[in-house]
Steps between C-alpha positions, in 0.01 A plus 500: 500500500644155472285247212421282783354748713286638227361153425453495911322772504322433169370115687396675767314728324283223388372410835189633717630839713538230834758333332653780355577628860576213639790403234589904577541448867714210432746682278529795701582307811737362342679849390451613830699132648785568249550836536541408920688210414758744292535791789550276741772308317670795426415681838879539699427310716417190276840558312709572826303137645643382142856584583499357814334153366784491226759588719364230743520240180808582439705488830315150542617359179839659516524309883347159356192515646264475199482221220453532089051470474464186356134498322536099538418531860280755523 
C-alpha cells in the first residue's frame, strides 16, 4: 500500500463510522469508474473507432482540409 493511501485510510479512521462509509463509497466508485473507463478504452471496438478517427485525421490533413490548433484562438 501506497504512503498516501495509508495516511487516507489512517484520516478516515479518525472519523465517526458515517463518515467512514461515506468517504468508502466515494473511493470505491471511483475504482469501479476507472476500471470501466479502462475496458472500454481498450475494448476492440474503441481501438478499431480509434483507427478509423486517425485515419480520418489524416486523409483530411494530407488533402488540406484541417489547420495547425492555434491555442490563441481557442
Amino acid at each position: 500500500m501506497s504512503k498516501l493511501l495509508e495516511e487516507a485510510i489512517r484520516k478516515a479512521s479518525a472519523l465517526p463510522p458515517e463518515r467512514q462509509d461515506h468517504y468508502a463509497a466515494v473511493l470505491l466508485e471511483r475504482i469501479d469508474q476507472d476500471e470501466q473507463w479502462e475496458a472500454t478504452l481498450h475494448s476492440p471496438e474503441s481501438l478499431d473507432l480509434l483507427d478509423e478517427w486517425a485515419a480520418e485525421a489524416l486523409a483530411d490533413r494530407l488533402a488540406g482540409r484541417s489547420q495547425p490548433l492555434d491555442p490563441d484562438t481557442l
